[in-house]
N, C-alpha and C positions, 0 to 999 in steps of 0.2 A: 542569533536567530536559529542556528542548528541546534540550540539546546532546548528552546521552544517547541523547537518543532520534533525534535525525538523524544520528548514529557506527550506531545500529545498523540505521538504514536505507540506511545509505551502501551501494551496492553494490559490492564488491570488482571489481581488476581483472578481466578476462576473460582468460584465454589466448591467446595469438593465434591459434591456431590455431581456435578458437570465434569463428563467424560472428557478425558483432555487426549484430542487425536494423536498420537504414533508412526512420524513416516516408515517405521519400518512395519506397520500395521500393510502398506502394499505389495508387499515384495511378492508372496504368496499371489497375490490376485496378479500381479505384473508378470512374473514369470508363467503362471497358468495359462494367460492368454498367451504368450509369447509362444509355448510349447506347441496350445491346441491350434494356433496359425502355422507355424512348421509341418504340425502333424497330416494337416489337413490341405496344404501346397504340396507336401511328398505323398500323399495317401493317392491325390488327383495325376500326379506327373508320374506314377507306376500305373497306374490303370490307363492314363489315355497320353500319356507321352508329354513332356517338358515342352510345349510348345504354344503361343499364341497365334489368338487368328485376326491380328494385323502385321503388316512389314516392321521392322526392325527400327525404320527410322520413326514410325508412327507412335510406334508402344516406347520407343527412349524420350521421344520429345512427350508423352503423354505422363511417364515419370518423372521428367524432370518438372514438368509443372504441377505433375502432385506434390511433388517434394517442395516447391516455391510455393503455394497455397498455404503448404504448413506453417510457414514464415507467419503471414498475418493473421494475428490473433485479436480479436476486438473481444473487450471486457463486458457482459449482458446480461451477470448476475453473479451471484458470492460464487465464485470456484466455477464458473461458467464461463466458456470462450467459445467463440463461433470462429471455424476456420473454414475458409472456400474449399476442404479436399471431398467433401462428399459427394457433390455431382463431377467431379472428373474421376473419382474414383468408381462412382456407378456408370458413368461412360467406356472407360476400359474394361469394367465388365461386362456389358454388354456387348461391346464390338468387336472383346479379343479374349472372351470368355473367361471363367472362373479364375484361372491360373493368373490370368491380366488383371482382373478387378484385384488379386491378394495380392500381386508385388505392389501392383497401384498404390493400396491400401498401406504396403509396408514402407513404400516410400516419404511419406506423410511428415514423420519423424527423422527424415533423413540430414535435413538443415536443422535442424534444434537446439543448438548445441548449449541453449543458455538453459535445458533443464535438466532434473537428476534423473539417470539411469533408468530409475525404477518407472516416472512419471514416461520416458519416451517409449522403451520395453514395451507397456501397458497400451500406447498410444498406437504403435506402432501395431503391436499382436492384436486390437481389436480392431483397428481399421483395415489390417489384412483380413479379418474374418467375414466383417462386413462387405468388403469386396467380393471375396469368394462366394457369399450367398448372392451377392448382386447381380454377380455373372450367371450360376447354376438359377436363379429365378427366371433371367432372362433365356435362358434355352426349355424354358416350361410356353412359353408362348412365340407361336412365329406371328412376326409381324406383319402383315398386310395394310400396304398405306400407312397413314396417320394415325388411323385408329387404333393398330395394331402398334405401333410404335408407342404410343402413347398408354395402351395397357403394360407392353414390358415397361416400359419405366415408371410408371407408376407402385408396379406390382415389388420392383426391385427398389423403390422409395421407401415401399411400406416397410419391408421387408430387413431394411438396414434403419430406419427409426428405430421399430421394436427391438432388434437388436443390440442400439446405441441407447436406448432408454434402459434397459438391464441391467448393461454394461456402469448406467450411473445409477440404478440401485444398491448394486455391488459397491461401486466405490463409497456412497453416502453410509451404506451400512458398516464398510470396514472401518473407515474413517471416523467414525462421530460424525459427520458435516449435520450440522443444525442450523437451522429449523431446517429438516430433512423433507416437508410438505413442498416447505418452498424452491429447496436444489430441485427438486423434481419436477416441479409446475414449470417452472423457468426455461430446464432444460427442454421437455415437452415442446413448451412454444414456441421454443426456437428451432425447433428440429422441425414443426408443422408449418409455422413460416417461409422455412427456406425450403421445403417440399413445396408449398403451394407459388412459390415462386418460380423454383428449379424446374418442375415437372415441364413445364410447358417449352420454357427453350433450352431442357434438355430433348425433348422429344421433335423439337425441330432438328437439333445435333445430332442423333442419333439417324434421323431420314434423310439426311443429305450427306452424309458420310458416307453413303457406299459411292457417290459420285465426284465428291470435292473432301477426301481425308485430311491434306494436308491445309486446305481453307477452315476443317473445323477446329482442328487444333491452334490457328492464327485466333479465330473468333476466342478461343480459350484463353489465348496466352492476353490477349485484350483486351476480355471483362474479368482476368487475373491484374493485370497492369492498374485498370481503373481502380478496382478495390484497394492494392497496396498505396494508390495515393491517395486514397478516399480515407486510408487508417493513417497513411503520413500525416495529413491535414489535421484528422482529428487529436492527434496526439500532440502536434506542433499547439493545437488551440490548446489542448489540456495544459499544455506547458507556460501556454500564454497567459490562460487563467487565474497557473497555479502561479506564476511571477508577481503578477497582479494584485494577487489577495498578501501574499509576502510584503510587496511595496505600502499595500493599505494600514498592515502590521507594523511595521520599522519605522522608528525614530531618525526623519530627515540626518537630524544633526550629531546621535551617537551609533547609526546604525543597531541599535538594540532593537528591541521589540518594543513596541508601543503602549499605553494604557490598554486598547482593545484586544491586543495579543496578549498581554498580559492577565486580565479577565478571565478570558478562553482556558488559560493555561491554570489557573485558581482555580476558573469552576472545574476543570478535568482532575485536577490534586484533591481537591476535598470530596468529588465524589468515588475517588479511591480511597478515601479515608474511610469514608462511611460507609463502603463495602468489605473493610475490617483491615485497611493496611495502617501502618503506622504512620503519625503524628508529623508533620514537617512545621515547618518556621516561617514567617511571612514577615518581615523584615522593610520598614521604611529607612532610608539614609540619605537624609539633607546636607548639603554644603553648606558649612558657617559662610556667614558673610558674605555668600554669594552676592547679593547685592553691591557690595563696593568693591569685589573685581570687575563686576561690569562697568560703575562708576567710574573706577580708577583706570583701568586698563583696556576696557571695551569689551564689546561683546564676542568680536572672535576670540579674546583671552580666553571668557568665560564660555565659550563652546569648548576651547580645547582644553578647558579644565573637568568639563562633562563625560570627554569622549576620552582624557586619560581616567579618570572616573571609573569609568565603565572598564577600561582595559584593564587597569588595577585587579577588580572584581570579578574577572571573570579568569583572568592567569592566576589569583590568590587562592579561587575557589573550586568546590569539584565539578564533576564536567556533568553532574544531573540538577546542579543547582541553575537558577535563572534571573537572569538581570534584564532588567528592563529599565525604560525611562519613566515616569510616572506623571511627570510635568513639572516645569520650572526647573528648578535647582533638586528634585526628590529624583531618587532614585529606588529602585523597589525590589525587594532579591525572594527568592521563594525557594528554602531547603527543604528538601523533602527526607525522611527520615530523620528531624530530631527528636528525642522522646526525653519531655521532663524540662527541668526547670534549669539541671545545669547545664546540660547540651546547646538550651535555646541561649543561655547566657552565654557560653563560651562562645558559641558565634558569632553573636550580637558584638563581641568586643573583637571576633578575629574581624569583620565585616568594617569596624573601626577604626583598628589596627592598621590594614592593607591601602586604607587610605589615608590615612594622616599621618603614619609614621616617617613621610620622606618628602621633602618638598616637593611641588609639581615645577620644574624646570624648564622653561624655554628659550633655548640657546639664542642671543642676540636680541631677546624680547625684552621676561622679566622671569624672578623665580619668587613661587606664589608658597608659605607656609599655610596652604591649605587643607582645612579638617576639614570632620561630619561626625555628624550627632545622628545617631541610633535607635531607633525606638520596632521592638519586634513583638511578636506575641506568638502563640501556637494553635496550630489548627489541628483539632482532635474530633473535627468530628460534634462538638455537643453543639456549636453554635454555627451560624450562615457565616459564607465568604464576607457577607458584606458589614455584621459586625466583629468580624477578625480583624477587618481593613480596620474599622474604627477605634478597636483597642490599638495596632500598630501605631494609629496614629494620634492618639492619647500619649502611646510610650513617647515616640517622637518627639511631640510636644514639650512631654519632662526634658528626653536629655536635651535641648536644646534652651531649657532655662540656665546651664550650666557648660552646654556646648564641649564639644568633641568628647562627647559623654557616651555610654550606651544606656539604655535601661527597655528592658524586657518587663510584659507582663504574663502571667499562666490564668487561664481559664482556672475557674473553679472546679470544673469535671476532672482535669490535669489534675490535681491538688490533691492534700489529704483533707478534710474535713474540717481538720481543725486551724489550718490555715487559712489568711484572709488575702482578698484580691490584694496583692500591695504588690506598685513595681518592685524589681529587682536590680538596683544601681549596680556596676562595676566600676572599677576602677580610672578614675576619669585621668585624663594626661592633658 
């Protein structure tokens, strides 16, 4: 199943003419911002002195849940994450001015440790920037009442969106990220979402902090606590999901992949073929006589002659090749990169080979001279998944008139011209 499942994560060629992103394309942009938040936290602490304007214990506890905030990341679009450090980051700026909103800001990235340098730098140098504007907006209006409260944080909402929307111009533009319309619509909405959400109970937080500091940073640490289990959940489901659709995939009895996973993993191969990669091998392999080990010996014989079957083929084989069950007594293999007629042959017979060359043994049971007969073809692209299946299963047919046989067929496309569809027998044992 892991080889199924890393075929369908493989990412197809690109085109060449499609821009292929560069992580060191950030480094520039990373360090920049990192510089102009240094430049701009020392520029403020030589003019108006190194100092915030809440207590010591207010602006650490108000850090360290910026820095936990960064922790949860919920996934909301290609290269898009929404993390809760914005409204506590525009909170320390406002309540403990510019200098508070940019460590706030720096803090962000302080827990991160599962990304590269360049992504946390970047993370970190804009969300101190945005702090800093957060706090320096908010000494542009004094607050009176609710009202008043409610325009500085609104004013310092705007004020760190437009900032953070830039900030993902920049990165879409350095990067290639395509469709480049849609990183930006995305991010947008989510930055106005969580503004028309934030504003209001931040602007509650903000008017009852001069009386209850250490109650508002409780309410923080609270509707921070909710979120991180509100992403545990979701990720626990994703997980559950993704076990789920694996189980619907896998073959009860050889733990392979199933017809259905099997499918999925065909139609992904051929339509990398047809966007110009090379040729692979589609491969049926029946057990002879399947039917009178189950006769003879029962059915859990012939389970555990399936599931050595399958082990055979997949220790004999390479680690991009895929085996599945197919049904019944078939078993179904899909090599990707064969090219031509002798590549698909010699496989065809190594495929033969690794199963019938050695009895299947079962200590204190029985020990089974059990073959398989071969039947492959090549998928190049000129014809559909579903008559590649039926040429395999033509060849199949043949070798099993003659049993523990292989024979292969090639597409006419494959071929020179001058040659005619006709199997290709190896050498039978």
């Amino acid at each position: 199943m892991q080889r199924f499942r890393a075929l369908l994560q493989h990412e197809p060629p690109r085109p060449e003419t499609t821009p292929i992103a560069e992580p060191r394309q950030g480094t520039a942009l990373a360090i920049g911002y990192g510089a102009i938040a240094v430049g701009v936290a020392a520029w403020w602490s030589s003019s108006h002195g190194f100092a915030v304007g809440v207590s010591t214990l207010e602006f650490g506890a108000l850090v360290v849940l910026t820095a936990c905030a960064g922790r949860i990341a919920i996934l909301v679009g290609p290269r898009t994450w929404y993390s809760p450090t914005t409204p506590l980051m525009i909170f320390a700026g406002l309540v403990g001015g510019p200098l508070a909103g940019a460590l706030a800001g720096a803090a962000t990235e302080g827990l991160t440790t599962d990304r590269v340098w360049r992504h946390r730098l970047f993370g970190a140098g804009r969300s101190s920037i945005e702090g800093f504007v957060a706090g320096l907006t908010g000494l542009l209006i004094t607050g009176v009442g609710i009202g008043g409260e409610a325009a500085r944080v609104g004013l310092a909402f705007g004020a760190v969106v437009a900032l953070a929307q830039m900030a993902r111009a920049l990165v879409i533009s350095v990067r290639g990220i395509q469709p480049a319309a849609q990183a930006l619509r995305v991010g947008a909405t989510t930055d106005a979402v969580e503004a028309a959400l934030s504003i209001p109970i931040l602007t509650v937080f903000v008017a009852a902090r001069d009386e209850a500091p250490l109650v508002t940073v409780l309410g923080f640490g609270t509707l921070l606590l909710g979120l991180a289990f509100a992403e545990r959940a979701h990720l626990m489901q994703g997980r559950l999901l993704e076990r789920e659709r694996e189980v619907a995939r896998t073959d009860a009895v050889t733990g392979a992949p199933n017809r259905l996973a099997f499918e999925e993993a065909l139609a992904h191969e051929h339509a990398r073929i047809v966007r110009g990669g090379r040729p692979a091998g589609l491969f049926l392999v029946d057990i002879d006589r399947f039917k009178l080990v189950n006769d003879h010996h029962g059915h859990d014989i012939g389970d555990r002659v399936l599931v050595e079957a399958v082990d055979r083929l997949l220790r004999g084989l390479r680690g991009m090749d895929v085996v599945a069950r197919w049904g019944g007594d078939e078993l179904i293999v899909l090599a990707p990169d064969l090219d031509g007629a002798p590549a698909l042959g010699r496989f065809g017979e190594k495929l033969r080979s690794v199963i019938s060359d050695r009895p299947f043994v079962f200590e204190g049971l029985c020990e089974l001279d059990a073959t398989a007969s071969v039947g492959g073809t090549l998928i190049d692209g000129s014809t559909t998944p579903d008559l590649a299946l039926k040429r395999a299963d033509v060849a199949v047919y043949r070798a099993k008139e003659e049993r523990n046989a292989s024979v292969v067929e090639v597409p006419a496309f494959s071929r020179p011209e001058s040659r005619q569809l006709v199997p290709i027998p190896l050498e039978r044992r």
